[in-house]
C-alpha positions in Angstrom: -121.3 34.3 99.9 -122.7 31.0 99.6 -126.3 29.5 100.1 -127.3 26.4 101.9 -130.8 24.4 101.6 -131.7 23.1 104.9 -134.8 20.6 104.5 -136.4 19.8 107.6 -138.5 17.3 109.3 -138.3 15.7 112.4 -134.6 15.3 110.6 -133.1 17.7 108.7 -130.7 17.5 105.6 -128.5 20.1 104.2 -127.1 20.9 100.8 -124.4 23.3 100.1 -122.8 25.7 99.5 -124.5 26.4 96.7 -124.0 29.8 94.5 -127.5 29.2 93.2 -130.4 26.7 92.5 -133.5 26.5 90.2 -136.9 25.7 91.1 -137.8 24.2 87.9 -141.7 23.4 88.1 -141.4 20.3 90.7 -137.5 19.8 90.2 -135.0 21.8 92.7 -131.6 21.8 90.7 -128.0 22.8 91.0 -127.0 25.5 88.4 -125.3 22.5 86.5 -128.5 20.6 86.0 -128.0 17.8 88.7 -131.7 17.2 90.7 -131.0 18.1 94.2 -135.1 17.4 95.5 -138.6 16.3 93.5 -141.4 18.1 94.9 -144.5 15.5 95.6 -147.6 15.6 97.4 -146.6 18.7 98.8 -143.5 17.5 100.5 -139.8 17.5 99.2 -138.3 14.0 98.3 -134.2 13.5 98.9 -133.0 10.4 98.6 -136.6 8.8 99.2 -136.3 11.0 102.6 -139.5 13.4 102.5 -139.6 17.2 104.2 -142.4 19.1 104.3 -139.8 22.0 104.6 -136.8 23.6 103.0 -135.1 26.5 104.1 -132.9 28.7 102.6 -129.6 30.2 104.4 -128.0 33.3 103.3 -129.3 36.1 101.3 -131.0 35.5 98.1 -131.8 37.2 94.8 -135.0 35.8 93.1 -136.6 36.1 89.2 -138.2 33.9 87.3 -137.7 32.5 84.0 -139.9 31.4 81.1 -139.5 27.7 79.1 -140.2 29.5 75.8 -138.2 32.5 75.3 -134.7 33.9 77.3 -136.5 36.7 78.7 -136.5 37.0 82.7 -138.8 38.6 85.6 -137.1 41.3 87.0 -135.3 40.6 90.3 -136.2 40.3 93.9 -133.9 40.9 96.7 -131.9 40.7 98.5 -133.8 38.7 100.7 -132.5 36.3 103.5 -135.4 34.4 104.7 -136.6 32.4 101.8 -138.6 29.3 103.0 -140.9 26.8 100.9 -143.3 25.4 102.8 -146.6 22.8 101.5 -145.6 24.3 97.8 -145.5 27.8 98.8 -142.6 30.0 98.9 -142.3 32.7 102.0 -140.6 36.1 101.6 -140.4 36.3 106.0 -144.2 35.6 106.3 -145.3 36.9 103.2 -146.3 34.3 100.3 -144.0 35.7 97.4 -144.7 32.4 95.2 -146.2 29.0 94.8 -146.4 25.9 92.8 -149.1 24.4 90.5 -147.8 20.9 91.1 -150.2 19.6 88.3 -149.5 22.3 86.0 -145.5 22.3 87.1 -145.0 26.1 87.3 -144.3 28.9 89.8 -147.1 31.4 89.9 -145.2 35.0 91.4 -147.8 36.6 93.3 -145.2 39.5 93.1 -146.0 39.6 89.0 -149.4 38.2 88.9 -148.1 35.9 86.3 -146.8 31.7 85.9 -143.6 31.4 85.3 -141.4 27.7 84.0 -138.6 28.1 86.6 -137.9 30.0 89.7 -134.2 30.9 90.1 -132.6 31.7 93.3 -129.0 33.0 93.6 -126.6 34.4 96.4 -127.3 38.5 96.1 -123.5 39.0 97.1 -122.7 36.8 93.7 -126.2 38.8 92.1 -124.6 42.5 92.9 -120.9 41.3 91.7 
């Protein structure tokens, strides 16, 4: 199962399939690195196109990672309605994380903790 990124406006533009993506402080990447979006001013800039919303399609398994040490969150999931909204990530219509834009990090409200990078991956790849 793959995931697609759907960011909407009063256009929409979609990226995928995708197996997973990072959320890494402002930066939405591929797996392989490659910057997908920039998060500014509480909107999400593609090709100097801005969305105030990204959804995610499929279901999803979450953790977060730290930039100083290799160890990982536990994980969250599956889930299939992931959507980042004005810096905020929604689990359905609960807040499950959001961004310090000035600090660049994730806080989980899940954890109570900041966090570098906020990986998202297809569960059906996760539970392979």
């Amino acid at each position: 199962m793959s995931l697609t990124l759907v960011f909407r406006s009063t256009t929409h533009h979609t990226v995928g399939p995708l197996t997973s993506f990072r959320l890494d402080g402002e930066a939405l990447r591929k797996s392989n690195g490659e910057l997908i979006a920039s998060h500014e001013r509480n909107q999400w800039r593609v090709n100097d196109v801005h969305y105030p919303r990204l959804e995610c399609e499929g279901s999803v398994s979450i953790w977060f990672e730290r930039a100083s040490t290799p160890a990982a969150s536990r994980r969250f999931g599956p889930h299939s309605d992931l959507i980042i909204y004005d810096g905020v990530a929604y689990i359905g219509k609960r807040v499950f994380a959001s961004l310090n834009e000035e600090a660049r990090i994730w806080y989980s409200h899940e954890i109570g903790h900041h966090w570098k990078v906020m990986v998202v991956e297809s569960a059906i790849r996760a539970s392979s």
